[in-house]
ZABA-565527 format. One record per residue (C-alpha): residue number from 0; residue in one letter; x, y, z. Coordinates in nm, 3 decimals. Example, Ala and Ser with C-alpha at 12.3 -4.5 7.8 and 13.67 -1.06 7.14 Angstrom:
2
[0 "A" [1.230 -0.450 0.780]] [1 "S" [1.367 -0.106 0.714]] 
REM end
This chain:
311
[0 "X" [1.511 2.542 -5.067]] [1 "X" [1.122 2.561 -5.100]] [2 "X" [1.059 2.375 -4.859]] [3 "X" [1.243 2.600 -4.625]] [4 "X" [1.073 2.912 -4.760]] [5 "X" [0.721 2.703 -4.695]] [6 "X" [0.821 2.623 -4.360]] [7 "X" [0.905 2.987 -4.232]] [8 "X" [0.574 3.074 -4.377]] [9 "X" [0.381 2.880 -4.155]] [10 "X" [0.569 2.968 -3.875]] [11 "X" [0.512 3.265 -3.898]] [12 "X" [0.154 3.237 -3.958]] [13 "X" [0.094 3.022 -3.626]] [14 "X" [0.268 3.267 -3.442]] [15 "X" [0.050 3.577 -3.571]] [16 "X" [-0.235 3.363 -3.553]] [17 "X" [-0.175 3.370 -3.164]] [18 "X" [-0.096 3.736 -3.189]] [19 "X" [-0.467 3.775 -3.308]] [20 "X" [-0.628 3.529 -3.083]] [21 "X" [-0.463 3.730 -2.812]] [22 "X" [-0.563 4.107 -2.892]] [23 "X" [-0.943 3.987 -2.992]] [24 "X" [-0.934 3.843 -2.613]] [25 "X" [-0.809 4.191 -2.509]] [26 "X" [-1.109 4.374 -2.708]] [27 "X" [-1.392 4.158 -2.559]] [28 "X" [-1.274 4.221 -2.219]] [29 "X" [-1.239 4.618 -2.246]] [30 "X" [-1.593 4.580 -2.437]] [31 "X" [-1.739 4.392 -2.111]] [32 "X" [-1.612 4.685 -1.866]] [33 "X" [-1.749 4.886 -2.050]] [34 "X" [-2.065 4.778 -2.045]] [35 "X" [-2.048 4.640 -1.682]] [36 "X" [-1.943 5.011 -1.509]] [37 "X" [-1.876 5.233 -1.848]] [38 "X" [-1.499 5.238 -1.745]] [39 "X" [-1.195 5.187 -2.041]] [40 "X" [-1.080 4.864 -1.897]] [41 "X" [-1.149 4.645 -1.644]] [42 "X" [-1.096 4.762 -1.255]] [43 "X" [-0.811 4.566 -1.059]] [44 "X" [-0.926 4.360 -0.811]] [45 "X" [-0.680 4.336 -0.546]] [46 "X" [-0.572 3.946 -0.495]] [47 "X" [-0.318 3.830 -0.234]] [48 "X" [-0.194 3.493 -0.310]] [49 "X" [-0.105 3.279 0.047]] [50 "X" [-0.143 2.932 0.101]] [51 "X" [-0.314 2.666 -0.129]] [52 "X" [-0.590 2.925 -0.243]] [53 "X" [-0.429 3.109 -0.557]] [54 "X" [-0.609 3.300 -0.783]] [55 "X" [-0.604 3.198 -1.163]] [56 "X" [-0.431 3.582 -1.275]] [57 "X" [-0.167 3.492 -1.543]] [58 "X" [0.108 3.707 -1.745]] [59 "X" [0.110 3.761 -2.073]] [60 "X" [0.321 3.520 -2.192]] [61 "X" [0.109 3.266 -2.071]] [62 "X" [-0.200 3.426 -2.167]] [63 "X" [0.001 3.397 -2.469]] [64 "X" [0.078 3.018 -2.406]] [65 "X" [-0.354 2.992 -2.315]] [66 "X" [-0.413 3.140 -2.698]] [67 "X" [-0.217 2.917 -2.863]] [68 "X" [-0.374 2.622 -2.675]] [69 "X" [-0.728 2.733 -2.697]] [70 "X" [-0.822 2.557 -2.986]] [71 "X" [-0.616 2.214 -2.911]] [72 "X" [-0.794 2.185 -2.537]] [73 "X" [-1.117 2.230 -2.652]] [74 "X" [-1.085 1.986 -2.961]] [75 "X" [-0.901 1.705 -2.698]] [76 "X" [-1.154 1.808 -2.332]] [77 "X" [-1.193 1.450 -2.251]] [78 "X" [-0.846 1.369 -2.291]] [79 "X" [-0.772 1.674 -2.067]] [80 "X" [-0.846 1.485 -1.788]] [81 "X" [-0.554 1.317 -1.756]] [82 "X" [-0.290 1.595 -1.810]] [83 "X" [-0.481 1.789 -1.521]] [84 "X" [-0.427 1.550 -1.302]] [85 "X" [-0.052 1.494 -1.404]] [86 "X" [-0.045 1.873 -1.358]] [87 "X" [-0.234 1.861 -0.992]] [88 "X" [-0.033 1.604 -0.881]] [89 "X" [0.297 1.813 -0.994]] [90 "X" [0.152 2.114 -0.766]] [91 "X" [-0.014 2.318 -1.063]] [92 "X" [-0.377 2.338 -0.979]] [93 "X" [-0.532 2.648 -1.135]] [94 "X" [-0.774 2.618 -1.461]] [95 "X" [-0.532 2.791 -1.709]] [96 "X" [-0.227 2.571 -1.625]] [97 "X" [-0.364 2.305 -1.876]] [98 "X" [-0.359 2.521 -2.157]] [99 "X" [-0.053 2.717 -2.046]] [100 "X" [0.099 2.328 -2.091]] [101 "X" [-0.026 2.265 -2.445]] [102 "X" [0.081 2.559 -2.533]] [103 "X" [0.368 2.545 -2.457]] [104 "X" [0.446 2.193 -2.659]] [105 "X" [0.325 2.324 -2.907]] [106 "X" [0.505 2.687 -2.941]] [107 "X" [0.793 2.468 -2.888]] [108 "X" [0.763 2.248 -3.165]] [109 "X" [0.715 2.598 -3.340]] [110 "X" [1.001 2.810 -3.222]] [111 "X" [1.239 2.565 -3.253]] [112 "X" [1.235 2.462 -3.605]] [113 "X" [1.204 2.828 -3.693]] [114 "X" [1.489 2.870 -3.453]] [115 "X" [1.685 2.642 -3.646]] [116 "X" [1.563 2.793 -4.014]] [117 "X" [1.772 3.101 -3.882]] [118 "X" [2.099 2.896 -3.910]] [119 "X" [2.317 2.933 -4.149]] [120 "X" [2.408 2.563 -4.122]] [121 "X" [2.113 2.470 -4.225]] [122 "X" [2.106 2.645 -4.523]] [123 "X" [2.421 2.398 -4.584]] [124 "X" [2.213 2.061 -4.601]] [125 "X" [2.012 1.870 -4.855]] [126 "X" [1.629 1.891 -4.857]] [127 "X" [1.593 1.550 -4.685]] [128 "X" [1.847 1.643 -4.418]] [129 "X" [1.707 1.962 -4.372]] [130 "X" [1.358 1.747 -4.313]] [131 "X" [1.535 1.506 -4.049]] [132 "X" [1.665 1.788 -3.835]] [133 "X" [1.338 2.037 -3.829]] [134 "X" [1.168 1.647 -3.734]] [135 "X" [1.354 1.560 -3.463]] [136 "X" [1.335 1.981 -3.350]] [137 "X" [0.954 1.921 -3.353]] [138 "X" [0.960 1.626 -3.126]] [139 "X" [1.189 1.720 -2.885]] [140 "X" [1.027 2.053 -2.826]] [141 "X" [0.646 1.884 -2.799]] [142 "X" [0.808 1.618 -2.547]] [143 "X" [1.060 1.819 -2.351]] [144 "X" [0.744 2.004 -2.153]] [145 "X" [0.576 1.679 -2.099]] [146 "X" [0.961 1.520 -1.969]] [147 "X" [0.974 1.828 -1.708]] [148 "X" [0.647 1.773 -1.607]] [149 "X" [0.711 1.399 -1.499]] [150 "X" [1.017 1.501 -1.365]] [151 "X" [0.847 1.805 -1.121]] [152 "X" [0.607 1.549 -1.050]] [153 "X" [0.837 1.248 -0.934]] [154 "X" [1.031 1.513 -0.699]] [155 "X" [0.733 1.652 -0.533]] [156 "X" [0.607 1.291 -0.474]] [157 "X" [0.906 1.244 -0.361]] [158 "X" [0.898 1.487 -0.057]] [159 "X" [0.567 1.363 0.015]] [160 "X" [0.725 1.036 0.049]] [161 "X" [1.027 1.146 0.278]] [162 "X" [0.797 1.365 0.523]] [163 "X" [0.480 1.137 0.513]] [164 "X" [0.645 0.876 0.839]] [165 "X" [0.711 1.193 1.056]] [166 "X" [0.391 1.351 0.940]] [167 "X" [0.207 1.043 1.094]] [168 "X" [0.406 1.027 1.458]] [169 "X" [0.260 1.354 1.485]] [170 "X" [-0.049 1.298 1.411]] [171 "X" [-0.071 0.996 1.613]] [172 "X" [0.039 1.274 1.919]] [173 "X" [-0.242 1.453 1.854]] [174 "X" [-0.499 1.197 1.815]] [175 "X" [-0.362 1.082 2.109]] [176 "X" [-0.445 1.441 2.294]] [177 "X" [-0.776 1.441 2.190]] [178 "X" [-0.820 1.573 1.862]] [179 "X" [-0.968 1.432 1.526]] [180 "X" [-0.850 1.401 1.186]] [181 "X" [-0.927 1.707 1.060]] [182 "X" [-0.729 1.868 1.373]] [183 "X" [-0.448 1.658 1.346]] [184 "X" [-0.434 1.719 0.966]] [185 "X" [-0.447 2.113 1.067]] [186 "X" [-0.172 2.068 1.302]] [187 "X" [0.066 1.873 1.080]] [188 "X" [0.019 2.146 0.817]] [189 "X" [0.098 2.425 1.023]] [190 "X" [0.400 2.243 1.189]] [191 "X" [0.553 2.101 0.869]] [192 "X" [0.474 2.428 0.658]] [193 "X" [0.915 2.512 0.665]] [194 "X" [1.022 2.111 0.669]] [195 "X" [0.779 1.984 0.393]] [196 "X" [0.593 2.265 0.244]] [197 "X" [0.446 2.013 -0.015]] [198 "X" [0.296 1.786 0.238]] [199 "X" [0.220 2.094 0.442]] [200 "X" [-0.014 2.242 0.093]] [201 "X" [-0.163 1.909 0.064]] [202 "X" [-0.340 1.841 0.434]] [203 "X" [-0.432 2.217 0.425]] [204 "X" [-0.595 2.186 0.113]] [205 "X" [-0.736 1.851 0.275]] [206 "X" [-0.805 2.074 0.595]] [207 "X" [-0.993 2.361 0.429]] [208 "X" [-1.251 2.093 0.216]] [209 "X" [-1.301 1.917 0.514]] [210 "X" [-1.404 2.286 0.696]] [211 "X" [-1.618 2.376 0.379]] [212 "X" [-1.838 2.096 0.456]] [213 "X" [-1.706 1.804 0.217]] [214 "X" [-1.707 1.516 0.387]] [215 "X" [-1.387 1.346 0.515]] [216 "X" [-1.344 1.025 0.315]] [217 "X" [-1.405 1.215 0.042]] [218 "X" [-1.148 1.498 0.111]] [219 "X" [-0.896 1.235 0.239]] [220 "X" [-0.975 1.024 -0.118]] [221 "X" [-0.887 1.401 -0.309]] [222 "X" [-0.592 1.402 -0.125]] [223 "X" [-0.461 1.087 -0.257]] [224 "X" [-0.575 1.153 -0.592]] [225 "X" [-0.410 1.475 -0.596]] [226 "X" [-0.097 1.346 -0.501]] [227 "X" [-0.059 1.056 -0.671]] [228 "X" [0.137 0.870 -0.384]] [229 "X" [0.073 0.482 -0.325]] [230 "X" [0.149 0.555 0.055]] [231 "X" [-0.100 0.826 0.065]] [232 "X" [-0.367 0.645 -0.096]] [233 "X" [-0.266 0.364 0.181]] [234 "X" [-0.297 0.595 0.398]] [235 "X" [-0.661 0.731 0.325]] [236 "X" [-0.763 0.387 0.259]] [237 "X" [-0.669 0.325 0.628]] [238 "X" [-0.785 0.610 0.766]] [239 "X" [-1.132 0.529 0.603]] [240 "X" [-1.187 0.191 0.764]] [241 "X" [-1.079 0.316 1.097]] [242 "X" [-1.370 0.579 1.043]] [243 "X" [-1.596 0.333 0.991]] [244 "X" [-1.533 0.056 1.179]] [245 "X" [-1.486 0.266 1.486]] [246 "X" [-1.137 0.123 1.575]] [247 "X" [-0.858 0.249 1.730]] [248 "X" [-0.718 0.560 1.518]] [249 "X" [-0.392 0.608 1.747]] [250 "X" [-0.255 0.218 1.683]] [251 "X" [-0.372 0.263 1.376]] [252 "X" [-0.123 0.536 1.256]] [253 "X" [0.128 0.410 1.474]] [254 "X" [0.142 0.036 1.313]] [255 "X" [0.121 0.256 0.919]] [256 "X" [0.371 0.486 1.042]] [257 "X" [0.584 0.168 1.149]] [258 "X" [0.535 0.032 0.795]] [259 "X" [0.626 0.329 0.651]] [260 "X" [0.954 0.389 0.806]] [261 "X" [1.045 0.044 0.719]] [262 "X" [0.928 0.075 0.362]] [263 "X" [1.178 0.440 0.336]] [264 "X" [1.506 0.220 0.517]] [265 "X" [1.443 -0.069 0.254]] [266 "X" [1.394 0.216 -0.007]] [267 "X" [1.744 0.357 0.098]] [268 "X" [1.932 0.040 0.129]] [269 "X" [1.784 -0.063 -0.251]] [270 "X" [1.949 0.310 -0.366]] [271 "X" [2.257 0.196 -0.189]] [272 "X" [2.301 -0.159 -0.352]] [273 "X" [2.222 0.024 -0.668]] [274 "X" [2.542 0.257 -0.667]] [275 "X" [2.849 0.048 -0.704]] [276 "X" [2.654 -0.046 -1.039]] [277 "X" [2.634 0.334 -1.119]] [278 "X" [2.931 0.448 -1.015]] [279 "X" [3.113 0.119 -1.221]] [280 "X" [3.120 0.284 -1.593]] [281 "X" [3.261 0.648 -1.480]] [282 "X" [3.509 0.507 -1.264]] [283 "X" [3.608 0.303 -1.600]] [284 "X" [3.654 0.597 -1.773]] [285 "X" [3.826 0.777 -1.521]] [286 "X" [4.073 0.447 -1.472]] [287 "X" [4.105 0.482 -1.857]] [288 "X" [4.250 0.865 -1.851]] [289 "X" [4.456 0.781 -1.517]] [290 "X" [4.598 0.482 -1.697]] [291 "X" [4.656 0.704 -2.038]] [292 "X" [4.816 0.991 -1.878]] [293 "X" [5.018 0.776 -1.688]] [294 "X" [5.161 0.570 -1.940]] [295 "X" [5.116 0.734 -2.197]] [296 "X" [5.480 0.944 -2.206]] [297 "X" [5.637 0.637 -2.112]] [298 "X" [5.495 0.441 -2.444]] [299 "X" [5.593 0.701 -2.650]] [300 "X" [5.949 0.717 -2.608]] [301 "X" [5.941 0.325 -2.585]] [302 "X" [5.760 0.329 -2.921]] [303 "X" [6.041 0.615 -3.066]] [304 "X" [6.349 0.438 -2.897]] [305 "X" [6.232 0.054 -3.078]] [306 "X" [6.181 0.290 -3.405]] [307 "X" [6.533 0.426 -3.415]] [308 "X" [6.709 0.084 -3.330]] [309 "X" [6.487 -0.049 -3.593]] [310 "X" [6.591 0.226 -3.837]] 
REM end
């Protein structure tokens, strides 16, 4: 079993090679306090987390996570690009989430293998069996972060989805009493902040750009972007003619909001037609038991009584 013995070894050597990466990080910071106020360590600062604005202060297992990443982000930056925004549009928006995410594929592919080293069943196998299994622990620990991502990601789209229609009767109230779209997009935030908290965190974000003097189309095209919603981006595109063409806002929403609605019935009524289809095989195999529990006394002593009048 070398190649077991060889595998543990590197294992382990990734995993103190983290270790490492993570104390030297520890050293350089108490080595910049000290020169910045000639304290031990760093001073607190004291950071209250509310709303969309989150500080980027992370524990130590995914400082952890960051280390093991480090060199893999920097090696793939512009590739990066595209797992941010998978990770934006999923709701995790601060700088260290990237790496927190390769890291974590990767100390999965590491821990699990090793994980499975520890069994005594695998001690059991052949060499090329033994190869097979630590492969397919590999994989499934460097895709199962990337299959919960998608899957975070399709349910907060999702939300947006269900809550967008409401979200624009409202606004079209309050464009209606006077207000603009950066009021109206305040409003629906602070109103839908305990229906749709997801929507709510994206037109506040959208709100608070707009306030720190970005522009609106461009705020409203960061909102699509960020959440990866065809109806959103829709949405923006509409609201950006209507901005420039001067026309009427209110009709505006109210026709989109119109659309909307009818787009989330026909949505329903497609989930609907699709579950006789998936409710068809378990209700096979649940016909199947019925039908062997049922019968199934009955057949024996039919089989045992033709036996003995054929003995």
């Amino acid at each position: 079993m070398e190649l077991v013995t060889v595998l543990i070894f590197a294992a382990f050597f990734t995993l103190a090679y983290g270790a490492y990466g993570l104390s030297s990080r520890r050293e350089v910071k108490e080595r910049l306090a000290r020169l910045a106020d000639g304290s031990r360590v760093a001073v607190p600062q004291d950071t209250n987390e509310s709303g969309v604005l989150l500080t980027d202060e992370s524990g130590f297992f995914a400082r952890a996570l960051a280390v093991l990443a480090g060199r893999a982000v920097d090696s793939a930056a512009p590739r990066m690009s595209a797992v941010r925004e998978r990770l934006v549009q999923a709701g995790f928006r601060r700088e260290s989430h990237v790496a927190i995410y390769v890291g974590s594929r990767i100390g999965l592919a590491v821990l699990l293998p090793v994980t499975l080293l520890f069994s005594s069943v695998v001690w059991a196998l052949s060499d090329l069996q033994v190869m097979v299994l630590l492969g397919s622990a590999v994989a499934v620990g460097y895709v199962a972060p990337s299959y919960w991502l998608d899957k975070k990601r399709s349910a907060r789209q999702g939300q947006i989805i269900l809550g967008l229609p409401d979200a624009l009767d409202l606004m079209v109230v309050c464009v209606e009493a006077g207000l603009g779209i950066s009021a109206s997009l305040a409003r629906v935030a602070r109103e839908f902040a305990r229906n749709n908290p997801v929507l709510s965190a994206e037109f506040e974000l959208a709100t608070l750009e707009i306030r720190a003097g970005k522009s609106s189309t461009n705020a409203l095209r960061a909102l699509a972007q960020r959440t990866g919603v065809s109806e959103v981006g829709s949405l923006v595109a509409m609201l950006v003619q209507t901005e420039r063409f001067g026309t009427s806002l209110a009709d505006a929403l109210r026709v989109h909001a119109e659309g909307m609605r009818v787009q989330r019935m026909q949505r329903a009524e497609e989930q609907a037609a699709k579950a006789p289809l998936k409710m068809l095989f378990p209700t096979l195999i649940i016909f199947i038991a019925t039908l062997v529990v049922t019968l199934g006394p009955g057949l024996l002593q039919l089989f045992s009584f033709f036996t003995e009048k054929g003995a």
